[in-house]
Steps between C-alpha positions, in 0.01 A plus 500: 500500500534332851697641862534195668535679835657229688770225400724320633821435231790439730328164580665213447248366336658729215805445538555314136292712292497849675622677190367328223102517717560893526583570134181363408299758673422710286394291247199381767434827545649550829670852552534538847627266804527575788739257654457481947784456709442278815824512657817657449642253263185527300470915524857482372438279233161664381714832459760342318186367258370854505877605389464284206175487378314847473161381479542314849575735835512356841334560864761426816360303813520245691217243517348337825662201447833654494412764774720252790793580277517863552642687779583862604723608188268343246260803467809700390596277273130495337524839491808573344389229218154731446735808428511326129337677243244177409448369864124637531346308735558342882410159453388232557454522865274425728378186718452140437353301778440171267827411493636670832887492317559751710341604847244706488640756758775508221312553212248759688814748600731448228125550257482867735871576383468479153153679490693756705768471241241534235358862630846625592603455088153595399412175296196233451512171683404175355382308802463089508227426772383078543327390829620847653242718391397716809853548609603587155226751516603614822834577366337724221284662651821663681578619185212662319765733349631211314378399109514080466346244353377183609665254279356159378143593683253206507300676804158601554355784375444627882895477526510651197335815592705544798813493266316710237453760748798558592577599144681236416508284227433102466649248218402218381675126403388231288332380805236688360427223221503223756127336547479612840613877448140596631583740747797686335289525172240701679762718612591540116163589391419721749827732602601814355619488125815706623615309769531143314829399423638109311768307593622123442672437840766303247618243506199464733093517462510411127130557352282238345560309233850541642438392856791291630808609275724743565395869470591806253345821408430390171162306736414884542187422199331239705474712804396812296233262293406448848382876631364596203250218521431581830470887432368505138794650338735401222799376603710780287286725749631297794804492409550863411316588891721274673801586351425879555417428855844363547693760354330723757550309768881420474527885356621349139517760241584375154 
């Protein structure tokens, strides 16, 4: 059974079939979602998912991209959202200097607020780092009291170690399958068993054979089939491990 530790269902990109896609979940073996909020809207939307669905619960956040939309009453607002009983997570946040949606000044202090937010409430953070990698460590590093994860990692195992460190934990995408998933797949082989979490990114990242179409969890297999090659296991053991891993994380108990 699968925890597909990071999804993305209030995309419009799912917008005809939302209902119908989630009802088959459990026949793919899917048990847990957790669905990420990137901006209010979205938070709001993955808790009213959460509401609905009880295999699916929701993290609040607002993503890097979105980070020139907040200003000084949003953190309140984030935080009264969290006070629901499935909101386990701040997330995603963090900084995205490949796109630049948002200046970085922007992203780097309204990033601080919501990891401030994060240790005030006492939750993990899912953190979205591209091109912004020593700044995002920076940030981090100010918060060593913090758990996170680095989501959709395709770093090197030297970044890796920095992150692993920390004590925090790293997932993985169907970027994974992808021919040139050299460096990330070292990272797979060689990190701590504990500390490995799977996610699709959806309706993002989908996994070969899949590459190109839109994402679900039910691509969860192809990125399992994936670690175990790398790490010798069966992918019943992987997906037992990582599923496991993310109840701990979040602080799921089922």
């Amino acid at each position: 059974m699968f925890f597909d530790t990071h999804a993305h269902y209030c995309d419009k990109q799912f917008n005809e079939d939302r209902d119908e896609l989630l009802g088959t979940m459990a026949a793919g073996e899917v048990t847990l979602i957790l669905n990420s909020g990137s901006s209010l809207r979205s938070s709001k939307l993955s808790l009213k998912l959460a509401d609905k669905y009880p295999f699916i619960y929701a993290s609040v956040g607002v993503h890097p991209h979105d980070s020139k939309s907040m200003d000084d009453g949003t953190v309140a607002i984030l935080e009264d959202l969290l006070k629901h009983p499935k909101a386990m997570a701040v997330g995603e946040i963090g900084l995205d200097y490949h796109y630049d949606f948002s200046p970085r000044d922007v992203q780097k202090k309204r990033f601080r607020e919501q990891l401030e937010l994060a240790r005030r409430l006492n939750l993990p953070v899912i953190v979205h780092e591209r091109e912004a990698l020593q700044d995002t460590l920076d940030a981090v590093h100010e918060y060593k009291d913090l758990t996170g994860v680095f989501h959709c990692f395709s770093g090197s195992w030297e970044t890796a170690k920095i992150i692993l460190d920390l004590g925090w934990y790293i997932s993985f995408t169907g970027v994974i399958t992808f021919k040139n998933a050299r460096r990330a797949l070292e990272v797979v082989e060689k990190m701590p068993a504990e500390r490995i979490m799977l996610e699709t990114d959806c309706p993002y990242m989908a996994p070969e054979p899949m590459r190109g179409q839109r994402n679900s969890s039910l691509y969860l297999p192809y990125i399992a089939k994936k670690v175990a090659e790398v790490r010798k296991m069966a992918v019943d053991e992987v997906a037992e491990l990582t599923t496991e891993n993310g109840k701990r994380f979040f602080g799921i108990v089922i």
